[in-house]
ZAPA-438720 format. One record per residue: residue number from 1; residue in three letters; x negated, y, z negated of N, C-alpha, C in turn. Coordinates in nm, 3 decimals. Layout:
N
> NUM, ala, X, Y, Z, X, Y, Z, X, Y, Z
...
END
This chain:
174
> 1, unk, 3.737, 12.877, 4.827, 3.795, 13.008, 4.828, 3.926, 13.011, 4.906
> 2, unk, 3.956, 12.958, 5.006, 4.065, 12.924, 5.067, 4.178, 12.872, 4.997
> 3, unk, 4.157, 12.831, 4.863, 4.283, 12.752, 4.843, 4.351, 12.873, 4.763
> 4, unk, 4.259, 12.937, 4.666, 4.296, 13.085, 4.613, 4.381, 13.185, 4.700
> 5, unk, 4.399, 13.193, 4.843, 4.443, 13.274, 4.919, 4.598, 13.271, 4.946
> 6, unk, 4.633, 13.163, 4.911, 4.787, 13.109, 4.941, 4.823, 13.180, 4.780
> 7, unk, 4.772, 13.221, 4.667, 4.845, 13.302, 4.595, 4.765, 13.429, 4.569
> 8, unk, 4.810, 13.486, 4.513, 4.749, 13.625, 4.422, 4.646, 13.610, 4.365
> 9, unk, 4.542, 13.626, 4.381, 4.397, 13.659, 4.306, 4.422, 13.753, 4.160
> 10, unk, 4.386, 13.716, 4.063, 4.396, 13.769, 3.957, 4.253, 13.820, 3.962
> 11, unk, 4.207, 13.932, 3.811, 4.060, 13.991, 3.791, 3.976, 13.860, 3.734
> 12, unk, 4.094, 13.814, 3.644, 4.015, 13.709, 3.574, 3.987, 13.580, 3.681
> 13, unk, 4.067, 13.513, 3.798, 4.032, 13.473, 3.901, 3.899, 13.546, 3.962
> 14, unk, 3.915, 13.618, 4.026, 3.812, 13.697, 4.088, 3.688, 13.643, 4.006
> 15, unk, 3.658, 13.713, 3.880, 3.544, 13.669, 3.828, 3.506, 13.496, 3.841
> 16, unk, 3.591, 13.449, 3.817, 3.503, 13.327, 3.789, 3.440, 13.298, 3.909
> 17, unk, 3.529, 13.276, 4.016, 3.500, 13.305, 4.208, 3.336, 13.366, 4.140
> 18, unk, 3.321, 13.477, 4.156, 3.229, 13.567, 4.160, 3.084, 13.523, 4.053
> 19, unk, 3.148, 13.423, 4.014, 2.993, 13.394, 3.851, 2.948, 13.272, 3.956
> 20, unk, 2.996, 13.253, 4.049, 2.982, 13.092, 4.103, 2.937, 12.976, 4.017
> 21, unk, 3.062, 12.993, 3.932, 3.046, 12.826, 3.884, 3.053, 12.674, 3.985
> 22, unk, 2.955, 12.586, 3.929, 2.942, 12.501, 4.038, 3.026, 12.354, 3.963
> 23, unk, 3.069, 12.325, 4.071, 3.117, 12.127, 4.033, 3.005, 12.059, 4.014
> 24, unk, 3.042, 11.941, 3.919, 2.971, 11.843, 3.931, 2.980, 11.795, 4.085
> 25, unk, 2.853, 11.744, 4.146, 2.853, 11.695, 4.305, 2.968, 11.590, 4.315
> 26, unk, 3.034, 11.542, 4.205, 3.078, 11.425, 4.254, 3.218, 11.495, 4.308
> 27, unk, 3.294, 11.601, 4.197, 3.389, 11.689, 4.196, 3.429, 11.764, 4.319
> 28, unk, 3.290, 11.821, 4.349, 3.261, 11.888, 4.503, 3.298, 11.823, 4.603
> 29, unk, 3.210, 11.713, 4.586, 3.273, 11.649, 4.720, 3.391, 11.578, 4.742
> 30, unk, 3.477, 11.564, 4.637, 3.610, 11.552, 4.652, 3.696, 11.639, 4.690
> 31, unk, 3.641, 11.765, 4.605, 3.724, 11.917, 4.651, 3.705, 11.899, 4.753
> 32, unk, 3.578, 11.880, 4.796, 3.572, 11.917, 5.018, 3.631, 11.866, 5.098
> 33, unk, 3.657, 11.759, 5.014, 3.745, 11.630, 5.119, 3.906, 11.676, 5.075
> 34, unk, 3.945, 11.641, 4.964, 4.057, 11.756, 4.968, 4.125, 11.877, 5.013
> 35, unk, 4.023, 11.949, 5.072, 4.072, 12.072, 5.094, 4.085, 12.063, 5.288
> 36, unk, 4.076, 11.938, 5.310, 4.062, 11.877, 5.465, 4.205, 11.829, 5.474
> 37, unk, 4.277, 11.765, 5.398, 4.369, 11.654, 5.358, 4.530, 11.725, 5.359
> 38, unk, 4.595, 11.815, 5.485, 4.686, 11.925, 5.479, 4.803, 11.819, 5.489
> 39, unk, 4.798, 11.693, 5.544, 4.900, 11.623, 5.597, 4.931, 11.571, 5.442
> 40, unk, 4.839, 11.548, 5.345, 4.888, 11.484, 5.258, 4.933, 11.585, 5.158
> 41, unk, 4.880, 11.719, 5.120, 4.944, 11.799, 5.064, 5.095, 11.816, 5.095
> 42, unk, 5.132, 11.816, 5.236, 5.288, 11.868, 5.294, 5.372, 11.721, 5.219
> 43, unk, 5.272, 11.626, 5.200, 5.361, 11.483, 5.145, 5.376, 11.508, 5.043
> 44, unk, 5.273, 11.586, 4.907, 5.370, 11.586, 4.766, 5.458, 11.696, 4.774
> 45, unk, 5.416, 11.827, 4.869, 5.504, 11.913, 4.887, 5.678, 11.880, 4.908
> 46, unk, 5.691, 11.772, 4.989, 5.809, 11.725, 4.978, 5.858, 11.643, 4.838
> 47, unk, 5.771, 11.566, 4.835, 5.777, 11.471, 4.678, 5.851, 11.558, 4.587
> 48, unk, 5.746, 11.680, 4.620, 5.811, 11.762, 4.435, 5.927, 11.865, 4.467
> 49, unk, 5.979, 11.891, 4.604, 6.112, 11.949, 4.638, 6.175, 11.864, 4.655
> 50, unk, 6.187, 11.751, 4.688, 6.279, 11.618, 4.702, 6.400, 11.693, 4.605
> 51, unk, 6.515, 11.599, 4.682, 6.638, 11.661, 4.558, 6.718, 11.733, 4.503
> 52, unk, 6.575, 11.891, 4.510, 6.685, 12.018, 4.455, 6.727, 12.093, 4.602
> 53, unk, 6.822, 12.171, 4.531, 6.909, 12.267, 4.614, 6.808, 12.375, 4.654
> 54, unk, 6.742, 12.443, 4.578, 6.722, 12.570, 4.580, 6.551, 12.564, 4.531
> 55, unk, 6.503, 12.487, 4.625, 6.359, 12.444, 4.552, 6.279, 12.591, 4.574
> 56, unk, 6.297, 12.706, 4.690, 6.255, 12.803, 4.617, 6.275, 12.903, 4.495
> 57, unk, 6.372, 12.876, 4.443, 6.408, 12.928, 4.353, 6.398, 12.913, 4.187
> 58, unk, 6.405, 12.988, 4.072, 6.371, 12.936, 3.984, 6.231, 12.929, 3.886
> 59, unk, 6.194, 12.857, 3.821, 6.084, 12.900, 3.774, 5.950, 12.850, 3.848
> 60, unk, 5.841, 12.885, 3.875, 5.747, 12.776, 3.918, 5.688, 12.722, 3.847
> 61, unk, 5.677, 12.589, 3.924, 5.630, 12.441, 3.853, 5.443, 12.448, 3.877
> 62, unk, 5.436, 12.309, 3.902, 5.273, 12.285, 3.964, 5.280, 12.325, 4.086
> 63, unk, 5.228, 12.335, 4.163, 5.204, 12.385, 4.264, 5.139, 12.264, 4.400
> 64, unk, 5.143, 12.200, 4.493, 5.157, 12.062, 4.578, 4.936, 12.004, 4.494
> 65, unk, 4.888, 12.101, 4.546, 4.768, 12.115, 4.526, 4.726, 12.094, 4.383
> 66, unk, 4.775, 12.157, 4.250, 4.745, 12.120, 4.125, 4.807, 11.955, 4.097
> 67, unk, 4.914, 11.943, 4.135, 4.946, 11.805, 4.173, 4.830, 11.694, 4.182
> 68, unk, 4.831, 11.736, 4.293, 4.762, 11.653, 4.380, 4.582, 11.592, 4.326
> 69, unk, 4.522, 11.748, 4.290, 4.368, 11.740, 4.268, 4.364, 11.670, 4.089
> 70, unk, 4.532, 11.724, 4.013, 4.486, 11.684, 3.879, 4.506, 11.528, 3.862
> 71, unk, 4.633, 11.481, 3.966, 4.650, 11.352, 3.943, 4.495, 11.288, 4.029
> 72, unk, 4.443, 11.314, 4.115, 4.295, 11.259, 4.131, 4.230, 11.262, 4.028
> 73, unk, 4.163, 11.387, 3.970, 4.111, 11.410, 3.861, 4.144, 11.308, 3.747
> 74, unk, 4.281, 11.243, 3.719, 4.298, 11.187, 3.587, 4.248, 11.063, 3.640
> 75, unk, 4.286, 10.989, 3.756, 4.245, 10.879, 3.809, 4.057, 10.865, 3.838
> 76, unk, 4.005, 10.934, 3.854, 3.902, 10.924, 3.846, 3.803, 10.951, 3.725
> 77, unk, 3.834, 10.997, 3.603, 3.742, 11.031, 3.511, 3.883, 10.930, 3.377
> 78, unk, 3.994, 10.896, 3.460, 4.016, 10.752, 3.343, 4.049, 10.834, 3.234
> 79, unk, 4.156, 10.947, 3.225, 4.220, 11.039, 3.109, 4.348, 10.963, 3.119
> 80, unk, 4.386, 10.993, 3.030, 4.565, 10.965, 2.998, 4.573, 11.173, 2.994
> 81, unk, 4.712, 11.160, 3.008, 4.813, 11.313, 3.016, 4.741, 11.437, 2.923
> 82, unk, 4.747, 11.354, 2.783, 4.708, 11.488, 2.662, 4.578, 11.493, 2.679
> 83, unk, 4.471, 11.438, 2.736, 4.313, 11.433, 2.791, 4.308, 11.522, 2.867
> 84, unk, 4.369, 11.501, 3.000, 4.376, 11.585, 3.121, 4.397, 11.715, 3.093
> 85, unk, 4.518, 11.768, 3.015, 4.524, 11.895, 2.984, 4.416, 11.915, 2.925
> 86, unk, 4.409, 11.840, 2.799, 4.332, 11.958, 2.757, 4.174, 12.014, 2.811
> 87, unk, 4.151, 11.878, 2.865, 3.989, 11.933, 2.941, 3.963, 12.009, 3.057
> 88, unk, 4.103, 12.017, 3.132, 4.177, 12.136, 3.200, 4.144, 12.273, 3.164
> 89, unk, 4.215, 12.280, 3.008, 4.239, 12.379, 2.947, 4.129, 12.439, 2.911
> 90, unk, 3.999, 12.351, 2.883, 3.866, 12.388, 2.818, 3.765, 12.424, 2.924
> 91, unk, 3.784, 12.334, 3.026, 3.674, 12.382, 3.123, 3.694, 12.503, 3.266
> 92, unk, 3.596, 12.563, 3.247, 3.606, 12.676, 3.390, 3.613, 12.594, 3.506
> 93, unk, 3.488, 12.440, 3.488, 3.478, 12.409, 3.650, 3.639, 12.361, 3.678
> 94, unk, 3.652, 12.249, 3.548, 3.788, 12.226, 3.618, 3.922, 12.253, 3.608
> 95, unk, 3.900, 12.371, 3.596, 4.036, 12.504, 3.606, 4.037, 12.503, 3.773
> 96, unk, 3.887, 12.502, 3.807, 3.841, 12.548, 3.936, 3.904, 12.422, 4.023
> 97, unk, 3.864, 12.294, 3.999, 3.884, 12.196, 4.047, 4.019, 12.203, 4.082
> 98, unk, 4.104, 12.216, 3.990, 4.254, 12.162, 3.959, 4.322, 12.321, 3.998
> 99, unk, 4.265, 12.402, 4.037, 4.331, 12.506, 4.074, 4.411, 12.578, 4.007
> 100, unk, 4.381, 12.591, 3.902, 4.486, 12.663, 3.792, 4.351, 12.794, 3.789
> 101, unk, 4.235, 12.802, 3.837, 4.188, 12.888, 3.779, 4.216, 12.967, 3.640
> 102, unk, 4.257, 13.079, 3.603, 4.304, 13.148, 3.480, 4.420, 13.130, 3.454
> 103, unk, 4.518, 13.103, 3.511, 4.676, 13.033, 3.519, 4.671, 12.944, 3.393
> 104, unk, 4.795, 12.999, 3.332, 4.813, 12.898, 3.206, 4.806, 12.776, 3.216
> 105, unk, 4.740, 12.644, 3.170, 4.750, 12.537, 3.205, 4.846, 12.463, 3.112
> 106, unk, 4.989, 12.396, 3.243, 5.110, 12.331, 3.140, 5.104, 12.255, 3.011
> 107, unk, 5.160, 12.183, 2.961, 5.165, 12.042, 2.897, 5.175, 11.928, 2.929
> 108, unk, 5.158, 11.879, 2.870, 5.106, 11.705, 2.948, 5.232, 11.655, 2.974
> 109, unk, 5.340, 11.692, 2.948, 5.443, 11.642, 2.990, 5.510, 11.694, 3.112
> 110, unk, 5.414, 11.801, 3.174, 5.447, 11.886, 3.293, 5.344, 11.783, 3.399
> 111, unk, 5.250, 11.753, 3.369, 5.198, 11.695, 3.469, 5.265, 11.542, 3.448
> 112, unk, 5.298, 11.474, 3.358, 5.394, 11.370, 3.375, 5.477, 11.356, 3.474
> 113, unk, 5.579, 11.458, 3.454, 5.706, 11.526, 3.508, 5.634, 11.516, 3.679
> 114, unk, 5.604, 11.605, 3.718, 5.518, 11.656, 3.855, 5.461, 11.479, 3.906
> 115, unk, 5.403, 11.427, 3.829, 5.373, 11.280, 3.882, 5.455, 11.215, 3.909
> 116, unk, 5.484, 11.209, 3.827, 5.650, 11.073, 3.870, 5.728, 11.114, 3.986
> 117, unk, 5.747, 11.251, 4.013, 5.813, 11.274, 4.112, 5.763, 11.239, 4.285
> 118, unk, 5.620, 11.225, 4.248, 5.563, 11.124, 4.378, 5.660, 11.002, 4.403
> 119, unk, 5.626, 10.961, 4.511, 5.709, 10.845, 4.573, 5.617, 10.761, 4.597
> 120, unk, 5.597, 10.606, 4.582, 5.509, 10.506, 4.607, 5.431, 10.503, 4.687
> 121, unk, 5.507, 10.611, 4.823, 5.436, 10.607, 4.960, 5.306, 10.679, 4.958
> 122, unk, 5.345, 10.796, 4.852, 5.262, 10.924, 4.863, 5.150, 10.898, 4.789
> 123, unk, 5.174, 10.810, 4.637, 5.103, 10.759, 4.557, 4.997, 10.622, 4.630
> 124, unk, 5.018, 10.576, 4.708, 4.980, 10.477, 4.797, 4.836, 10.573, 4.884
> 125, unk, 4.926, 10.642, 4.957, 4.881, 10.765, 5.065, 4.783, 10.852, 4.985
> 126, unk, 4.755, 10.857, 4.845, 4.660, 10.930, 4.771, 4.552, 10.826, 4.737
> 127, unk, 4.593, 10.712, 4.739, 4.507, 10.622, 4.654, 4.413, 10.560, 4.750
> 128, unk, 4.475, 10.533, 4.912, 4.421, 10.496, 5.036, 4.295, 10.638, 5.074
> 129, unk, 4.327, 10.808, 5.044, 4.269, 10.888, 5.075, 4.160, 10.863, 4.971
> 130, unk, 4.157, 10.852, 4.844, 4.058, 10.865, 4.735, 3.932, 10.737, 4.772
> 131, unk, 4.018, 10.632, 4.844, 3.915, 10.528, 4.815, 3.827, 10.514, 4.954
> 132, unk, 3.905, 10.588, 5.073, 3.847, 10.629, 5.184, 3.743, 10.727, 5.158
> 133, unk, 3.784, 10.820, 5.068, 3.615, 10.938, 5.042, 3.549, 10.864, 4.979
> 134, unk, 3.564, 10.756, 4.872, 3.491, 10.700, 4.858, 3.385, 10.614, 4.871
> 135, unk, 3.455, 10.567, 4.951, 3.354, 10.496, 5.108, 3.266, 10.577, 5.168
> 136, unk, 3.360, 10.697, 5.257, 3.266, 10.785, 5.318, 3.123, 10.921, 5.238
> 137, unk, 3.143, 10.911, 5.087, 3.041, 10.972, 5.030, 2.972, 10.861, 4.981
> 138, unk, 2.910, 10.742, 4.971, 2.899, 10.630, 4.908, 2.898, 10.615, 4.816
> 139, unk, 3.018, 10.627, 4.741, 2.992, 10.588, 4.636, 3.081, 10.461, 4.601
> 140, unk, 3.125, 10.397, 4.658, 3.172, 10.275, 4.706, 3.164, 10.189, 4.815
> 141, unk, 3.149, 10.063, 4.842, 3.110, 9.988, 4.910, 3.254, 9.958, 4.992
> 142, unk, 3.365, 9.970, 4.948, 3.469, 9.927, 4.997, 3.466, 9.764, 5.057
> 143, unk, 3.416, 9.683, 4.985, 3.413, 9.547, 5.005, 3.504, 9.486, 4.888
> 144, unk, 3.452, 9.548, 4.814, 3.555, 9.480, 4.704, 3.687, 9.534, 4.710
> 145, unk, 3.759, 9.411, 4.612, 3.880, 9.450, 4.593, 3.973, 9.422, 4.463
> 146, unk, 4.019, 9.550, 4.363, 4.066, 9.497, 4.280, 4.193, 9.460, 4.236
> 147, unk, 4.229, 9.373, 4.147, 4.373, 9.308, 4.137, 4.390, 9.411, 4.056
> 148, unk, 4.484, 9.443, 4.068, 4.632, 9.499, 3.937, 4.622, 9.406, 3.838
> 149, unk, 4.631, 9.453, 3.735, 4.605, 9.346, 3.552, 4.773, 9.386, 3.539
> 150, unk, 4.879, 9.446, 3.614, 4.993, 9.522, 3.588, 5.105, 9.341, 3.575
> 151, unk, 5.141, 9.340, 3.482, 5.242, 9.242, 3.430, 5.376, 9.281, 3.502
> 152, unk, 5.402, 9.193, 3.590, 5.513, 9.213, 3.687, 5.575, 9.119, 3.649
> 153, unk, 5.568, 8.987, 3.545, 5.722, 8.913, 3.532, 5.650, 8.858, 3.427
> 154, unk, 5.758, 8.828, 3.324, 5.742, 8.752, 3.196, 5.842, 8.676, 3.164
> 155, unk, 5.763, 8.556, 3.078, 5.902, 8.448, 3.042, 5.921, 8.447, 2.935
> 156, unk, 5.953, 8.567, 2.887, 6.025, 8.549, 2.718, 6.187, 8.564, 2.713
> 157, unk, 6.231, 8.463, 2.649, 6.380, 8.475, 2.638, 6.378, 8.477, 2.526
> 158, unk, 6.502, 8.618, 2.475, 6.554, 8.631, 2.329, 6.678, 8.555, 2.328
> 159, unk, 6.694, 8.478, 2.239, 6.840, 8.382, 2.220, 6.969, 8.500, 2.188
> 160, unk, 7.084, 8.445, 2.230, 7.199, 8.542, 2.259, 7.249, 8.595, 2.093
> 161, unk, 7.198, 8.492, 2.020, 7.208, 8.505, 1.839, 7.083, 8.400, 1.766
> 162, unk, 7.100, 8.406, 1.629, 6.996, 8.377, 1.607, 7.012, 8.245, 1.553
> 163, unk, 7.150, 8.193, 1.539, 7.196, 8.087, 1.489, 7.149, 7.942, 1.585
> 164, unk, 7.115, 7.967, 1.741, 7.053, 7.877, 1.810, 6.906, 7.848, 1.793
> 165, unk, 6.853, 7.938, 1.715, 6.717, 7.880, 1.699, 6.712, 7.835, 1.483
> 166, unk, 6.842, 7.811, 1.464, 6.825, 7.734, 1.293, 6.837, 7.836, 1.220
> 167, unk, 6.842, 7.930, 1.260, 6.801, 8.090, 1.166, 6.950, 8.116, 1.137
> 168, unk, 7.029, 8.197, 0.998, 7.109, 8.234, 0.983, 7.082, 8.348, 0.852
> 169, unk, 7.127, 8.425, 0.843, 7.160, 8.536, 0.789, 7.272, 8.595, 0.735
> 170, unk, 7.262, 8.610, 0.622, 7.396, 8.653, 0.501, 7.387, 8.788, 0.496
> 171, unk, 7.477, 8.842, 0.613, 7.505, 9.000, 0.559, 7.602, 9.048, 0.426
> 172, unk, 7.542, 9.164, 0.328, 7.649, 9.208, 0.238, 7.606, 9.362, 0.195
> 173, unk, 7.717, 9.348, 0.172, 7.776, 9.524, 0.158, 7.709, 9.541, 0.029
> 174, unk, 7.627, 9.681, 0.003, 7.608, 9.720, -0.103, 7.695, 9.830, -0.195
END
């Protein structure tokens, strides 16, 4: 209920508040641990003003918190962008989760947008918090450790033409 307070309560807000829809436990206890986590909110808060002039001004975007809980959310239930919305878009709990409550929920290219604008540190600083609750609710052992499958250098060279590898080609005008 606290996170609702930093904006305007709508009727249609209100109600759902009021039907007490519940999280899945796993959801919950991330929200709880999230809603602990102020130092790291003020970090995408900067992330996503980084840059502009007039960051109050203008239209509003995501908000540090929808940020924050949807890019968890995609990382943990393993969605790509057009997933995330839309199960966003479909479900009450996780309207609730992701804090959009009745609030139109963007396009997947808005939460793209809003991601990228994290900085490695912050993205680091989210990924160190996620795997720390994870530990501390057990649902990880934090012993293991996994590699990145992420392709950081390759040895393919394209020849400068094609005439060095025997190949030649007769262009003509039709």
């Amino acid at each position: 209920m606290s996170r609702i307070a930093e904006r305007q309560v709508s009727f249609a807000d209100w109600e759902l508040v009021r039907q007490g829809l519940c999280l899945e436990p796993l959801l919950q206890a991330i929200s709880d641990f999230l809603d602990d986590q102020k130092d790291i909110i003020d970090q995408v808060r900067c992330d996503l003003t980084r840059g502009l002039k007039k960051a109050e001004t203008g239209r509003s975007g995501l908000t540090p918190q929808q940020v924050l809980r949807s890019l968890v959310l995609m990382r943990v239930k393993n969605w790509n962008y057009r997933e995330l919305r839309e199960r966003i878009a479909d479900g009450c709990t996780l309207r609730q989760f992701t804090d959009f409550y009745c609030l139109p929920v963007p396009r997947h290219d808005a939460f793209h947008r809003g991601f990228n604008r994290l900085t490695p540190e912050t993205l680091k600083a989210i990924n160190d918090l996620v795997v720390r609750a994870a530990v501390e609710l057990g649902l990880e052992d934090g012993q293991k450790l996994r590699v990145d499958t992420t392709v950081v250098q390759t040895d393919i060279h394209h020849p400068p033409t094609t005439r060095c590898c025997g190949m030649s080609f007769a262009w003509s005008r039709a």
